[in-house]
C-alpha positions in Angstrom: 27.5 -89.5 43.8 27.4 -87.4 46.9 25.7 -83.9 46.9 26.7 -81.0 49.3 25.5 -77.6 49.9 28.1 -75.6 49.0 27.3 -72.7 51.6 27.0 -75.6 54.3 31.3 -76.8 54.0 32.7 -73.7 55.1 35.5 -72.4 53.2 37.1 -73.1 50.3 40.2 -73.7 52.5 38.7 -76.3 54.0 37.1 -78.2 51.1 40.0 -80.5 50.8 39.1 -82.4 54.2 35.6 -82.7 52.7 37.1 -84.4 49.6 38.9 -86.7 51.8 35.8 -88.0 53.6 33.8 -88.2 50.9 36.3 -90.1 49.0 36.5 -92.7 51.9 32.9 -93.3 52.3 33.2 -94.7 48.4 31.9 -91.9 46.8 33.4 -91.4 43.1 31.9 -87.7 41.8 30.0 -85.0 44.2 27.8 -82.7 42.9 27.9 -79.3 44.5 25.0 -76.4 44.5 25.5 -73.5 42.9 29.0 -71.4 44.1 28.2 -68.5 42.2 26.8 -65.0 44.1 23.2 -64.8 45.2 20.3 -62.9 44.5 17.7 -61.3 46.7 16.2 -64.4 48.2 19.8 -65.9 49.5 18.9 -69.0 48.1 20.9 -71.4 46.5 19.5 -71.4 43.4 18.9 -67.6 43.2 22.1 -66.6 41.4 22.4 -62.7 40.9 25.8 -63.0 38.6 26.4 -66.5 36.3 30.2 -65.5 36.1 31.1 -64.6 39.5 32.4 -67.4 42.3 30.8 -65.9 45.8 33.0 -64.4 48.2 30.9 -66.4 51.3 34.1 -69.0 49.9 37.0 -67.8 51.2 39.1 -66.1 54.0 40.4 -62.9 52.4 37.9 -62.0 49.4 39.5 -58.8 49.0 42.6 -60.3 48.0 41.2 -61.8 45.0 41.0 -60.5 41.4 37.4 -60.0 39.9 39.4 -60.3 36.4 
């Protein structure tokens, strides 16, 4: 299993690349940190809303629907 820091992969555009080297070094799961929104402390454990993706993950994040 291969762990990443969500906030250290860039996009969510980009994430497929990461797949693709992860999958050739062997790897068969990866465990991500937290995507959600932050708290105060910006850490990546300090999560501010349990139902909310953050928009630090992609391009336009006005575009998106909060539904």
């Amino acid at each position: 299993m291969m762990s990443v820091v969500s906030k250290c992969i860039g996009k969510i555009e980009r994430w497929p690349l990461v797949f693709k080297d992860i999958i050739e070094d062997g790897f068969k799961a990866i465990h991500f940190t937290p995507v959600q929104e932050s708290g105060g402390s910006r850490s990546h454990f300090s999560i501010s809303n349990f139902n909310q993706v953050s928009d630090e993950f992609f391009e336009n994040p006005k575009s998106l629907s909060k539904e």
